[in-house]
C-alpha positions in Angstrom: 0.0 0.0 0.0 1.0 3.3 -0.4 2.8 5.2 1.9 0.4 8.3 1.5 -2.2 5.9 3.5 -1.5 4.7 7.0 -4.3 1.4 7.6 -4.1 0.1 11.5 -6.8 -2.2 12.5 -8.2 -1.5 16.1 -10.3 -4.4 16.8 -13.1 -4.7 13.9 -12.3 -0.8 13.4 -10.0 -0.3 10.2 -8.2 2.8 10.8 -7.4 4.8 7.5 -4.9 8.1 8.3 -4.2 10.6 5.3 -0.3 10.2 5.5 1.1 13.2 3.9 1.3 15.6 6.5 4.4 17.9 5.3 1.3 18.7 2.4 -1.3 19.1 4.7 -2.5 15.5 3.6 -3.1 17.4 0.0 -4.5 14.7 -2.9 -2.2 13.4 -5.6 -1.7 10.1 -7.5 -0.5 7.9 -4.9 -3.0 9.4 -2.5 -5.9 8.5 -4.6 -4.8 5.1 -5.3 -3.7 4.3 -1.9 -6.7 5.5 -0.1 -9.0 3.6 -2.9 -7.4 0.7 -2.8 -7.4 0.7 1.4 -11.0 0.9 1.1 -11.3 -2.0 -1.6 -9.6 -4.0 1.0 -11.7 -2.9 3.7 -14.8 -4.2 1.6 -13.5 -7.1 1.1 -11.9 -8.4 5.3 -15.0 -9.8 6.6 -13.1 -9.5 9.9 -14.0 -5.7 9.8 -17.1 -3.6 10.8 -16.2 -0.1 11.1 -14.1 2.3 9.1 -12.5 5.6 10.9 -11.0 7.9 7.8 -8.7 11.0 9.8 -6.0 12.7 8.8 -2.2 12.7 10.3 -0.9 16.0 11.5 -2.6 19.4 11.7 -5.0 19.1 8.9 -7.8 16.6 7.4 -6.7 17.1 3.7 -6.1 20.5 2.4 -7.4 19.4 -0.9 -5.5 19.1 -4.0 -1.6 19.3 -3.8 0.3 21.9 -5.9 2.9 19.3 -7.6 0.0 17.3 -8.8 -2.1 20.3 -9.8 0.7 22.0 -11.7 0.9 18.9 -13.7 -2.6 18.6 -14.6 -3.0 22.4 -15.8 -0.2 21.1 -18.2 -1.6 17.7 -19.3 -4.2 17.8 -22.0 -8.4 17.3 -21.8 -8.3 13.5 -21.8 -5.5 13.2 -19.5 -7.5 15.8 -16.9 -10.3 13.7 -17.5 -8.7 10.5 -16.6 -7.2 11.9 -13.7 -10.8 13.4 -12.3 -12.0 9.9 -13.4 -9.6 8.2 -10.4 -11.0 10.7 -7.7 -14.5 10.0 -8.5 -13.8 6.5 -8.3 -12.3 6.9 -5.1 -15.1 9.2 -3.6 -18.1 6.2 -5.3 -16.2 3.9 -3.6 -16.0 5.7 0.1 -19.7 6.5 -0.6 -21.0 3.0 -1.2 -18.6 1.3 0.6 -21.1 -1.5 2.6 -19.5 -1.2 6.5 -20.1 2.2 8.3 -17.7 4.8 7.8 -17.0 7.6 10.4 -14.9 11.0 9.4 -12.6 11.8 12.2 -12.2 15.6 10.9 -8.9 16.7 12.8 -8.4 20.2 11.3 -8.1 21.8 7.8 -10.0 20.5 5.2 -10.5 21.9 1.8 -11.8 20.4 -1.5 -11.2 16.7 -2.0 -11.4 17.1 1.9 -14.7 18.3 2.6 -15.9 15.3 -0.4 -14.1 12.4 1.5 -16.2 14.2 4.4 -19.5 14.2 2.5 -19.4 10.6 1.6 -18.8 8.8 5.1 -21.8 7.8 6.9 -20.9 10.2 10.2 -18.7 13.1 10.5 -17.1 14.3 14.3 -15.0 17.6 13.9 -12.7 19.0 15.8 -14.1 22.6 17.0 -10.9 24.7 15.3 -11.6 23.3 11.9 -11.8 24.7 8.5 -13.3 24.2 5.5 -13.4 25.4 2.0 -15.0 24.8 -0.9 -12.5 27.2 -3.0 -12.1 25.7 -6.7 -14.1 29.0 -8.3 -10.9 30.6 -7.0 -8.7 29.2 -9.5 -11.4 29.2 -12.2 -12.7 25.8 -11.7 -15.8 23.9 -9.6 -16.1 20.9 -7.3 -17.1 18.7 -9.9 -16.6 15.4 -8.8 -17.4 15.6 -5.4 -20.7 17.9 -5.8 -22.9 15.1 -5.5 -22.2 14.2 -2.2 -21.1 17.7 -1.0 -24.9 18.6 -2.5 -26.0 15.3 -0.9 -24.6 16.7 2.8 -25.3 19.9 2.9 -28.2 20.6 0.6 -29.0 22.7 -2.4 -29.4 26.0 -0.8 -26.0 26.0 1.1 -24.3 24.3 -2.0 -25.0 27.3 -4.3 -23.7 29.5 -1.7 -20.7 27.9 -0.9 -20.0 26.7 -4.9 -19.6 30.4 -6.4 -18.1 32.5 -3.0 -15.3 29.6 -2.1 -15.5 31.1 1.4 -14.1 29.7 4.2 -16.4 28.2 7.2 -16.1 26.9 10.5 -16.9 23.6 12.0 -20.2 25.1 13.8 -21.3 26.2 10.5 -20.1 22.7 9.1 -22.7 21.3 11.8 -25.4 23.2 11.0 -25.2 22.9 7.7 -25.0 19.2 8.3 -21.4 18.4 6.5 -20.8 17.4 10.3 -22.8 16.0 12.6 -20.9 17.2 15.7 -17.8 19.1 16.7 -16.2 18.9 19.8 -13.0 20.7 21.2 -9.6 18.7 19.8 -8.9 16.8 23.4 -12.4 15.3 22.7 -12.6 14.4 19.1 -10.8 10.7 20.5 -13.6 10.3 22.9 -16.2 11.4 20.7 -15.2 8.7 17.8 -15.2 6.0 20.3 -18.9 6.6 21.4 -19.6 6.4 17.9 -17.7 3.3 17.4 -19.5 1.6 20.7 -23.0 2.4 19.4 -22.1 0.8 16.0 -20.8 -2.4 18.0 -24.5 -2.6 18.8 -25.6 -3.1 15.4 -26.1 -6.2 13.3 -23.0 -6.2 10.3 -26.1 -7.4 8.2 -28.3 -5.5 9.3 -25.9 -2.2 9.3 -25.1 -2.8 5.3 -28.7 -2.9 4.4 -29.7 0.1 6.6 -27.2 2.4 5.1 -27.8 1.3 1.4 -31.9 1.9 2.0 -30.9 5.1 3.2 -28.6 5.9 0.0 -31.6 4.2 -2.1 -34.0 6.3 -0.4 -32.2 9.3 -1.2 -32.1 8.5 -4.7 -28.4 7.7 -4.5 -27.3 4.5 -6.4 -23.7 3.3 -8.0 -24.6 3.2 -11.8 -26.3 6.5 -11.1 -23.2 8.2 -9.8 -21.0 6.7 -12.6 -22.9 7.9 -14.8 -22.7 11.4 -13.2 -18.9 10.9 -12.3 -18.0 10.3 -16.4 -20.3 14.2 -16.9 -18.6 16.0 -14.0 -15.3 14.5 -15.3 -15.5 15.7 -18.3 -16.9 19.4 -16.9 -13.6 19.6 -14.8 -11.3 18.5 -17.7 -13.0 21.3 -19.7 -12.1 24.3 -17.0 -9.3 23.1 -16.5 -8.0 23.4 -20.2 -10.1 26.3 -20.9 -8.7 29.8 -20.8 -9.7 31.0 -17.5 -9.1 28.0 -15.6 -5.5 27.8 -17.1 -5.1 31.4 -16.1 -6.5 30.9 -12.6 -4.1 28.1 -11.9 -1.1 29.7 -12.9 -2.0 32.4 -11.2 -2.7 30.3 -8.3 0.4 28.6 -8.4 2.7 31.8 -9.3 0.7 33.4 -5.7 -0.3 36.1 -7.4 -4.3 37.6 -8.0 -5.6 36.2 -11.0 -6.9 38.7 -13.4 -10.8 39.0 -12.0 -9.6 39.8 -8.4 -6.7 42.4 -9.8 -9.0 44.2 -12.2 -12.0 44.3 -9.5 
């Protein structure tokens, strides 16, 4: 396994820590594949019940890292699009994955972030963090993880939060529902294992069918989201090409005010 994912088992609890800390646990390649193929694994250990998804260090995931974005504003359409093709597969599989998955949300946590948030089944922050929904910014949108940030946090508060890129807080993360709690950092420990204890209760069975009825129920289903994660692909392969994303990364990247803030 990669060494961008740390995987401990605790018990039935499989423990899956975000192991790039010097980047603020940013996304890149190995990232991706690691964390995707921690989970396949998961899936597939009958031994395990629970999943705990955290991040090492000061921050959750600060999103996407700069190495890996600089190469894709270089790489062409079809190569973006394969790229956004592995993150969606990665997020699909977090979101349908058939054991209960708990976000232990330890601090910063932009983009990709706040997505890996959106698709566990609970979500404990600590009270300090941060989160951002920023890709307008650059020129871009949250494609690939809109359904399930949409999913979390509703319509109204998606619209918002898509075209400002502001940064919120982890009370406004709870009522907005991307979290379902936040406590103060000493407690976030405490407040994952009272989660854990109450799943213990559950049937494994039982547990699997409850949270796909719940997915079904809310009109979410696999083939539906492929189908959505080959369009919103393709959207972010498009910005990302096109004139102002290319523009808005660079300037991103250079740390300098792309051309819409500087002539405002």
């Amino acid at each position: 396994m990669s060494d961008a994912i740390r995987q401990e088992c605790c018990g039935s609890t499989a423990w899956l820590t975000l192991n790039r800390p010097e980047v603020h646990n940013a996304f890149d390649d190995a990232l991706i594949a690691g964390l995707t193929a921690a989970l396949e694994q998961v899936e597939a250990d009958p031994a395990i019940r629970t999943v705990v998804l955290t991040g090492h260090g000061r921050s959750f995931s600060a999103g996407a890292d700069l190495h890996w974005m600089r190469g894709m504003a270089a790489a062409s359409e079809a190569e973006n699009r394969a790229d956004s093709l592995r993150l969606a597969r990665l997020m699909r599989t977090l979101q349908f994955l058939g054991k209960p998955t708990i976000a232990r949300v330890n601090g910063a946590t932009y983009g990709g972030g706040v997505g890996l948030v959106a698709c566990c089944d609970i979500a404990i922050g600590a009270d300090e963090a941060k989160f951002a929904l920023s890709e307008v910014k650059l020129g871009l949108v949250p494609a690939v993880i809109s359904p399930y940030v949409v999913a979390a946090i509703g319509l109204r508060q998606a619209r918002r939060l898509f075209v400002t890129g502001e940064v919120f807080d982890a009370a406004s993360a709870v009522r907005m529902g991307l979290l379902h709690a936040s406590v103060p950092a000493s407690e976030l420990d405490q407040a994952i294992e009272q989660q854990l204890q109450l799943l213990a209760r559950a049937g494994p069975l039982a547990q699997r069918e409850a949270k796909q009825l719940a997915l079904r129920s809310g009109g979410a289903e696999p083939a539906q989201a492929e189908r959505i994660d080959i369009d919103n692909a393709a959207l972010i392969a498009r910005l990302r090409v096109s004139e102002e994303g290319q523009h808005g990364l660079g300037a991103f990247l250079d740390k300098r005010a792309p051309a819409w803030v500087a002539h405002s």
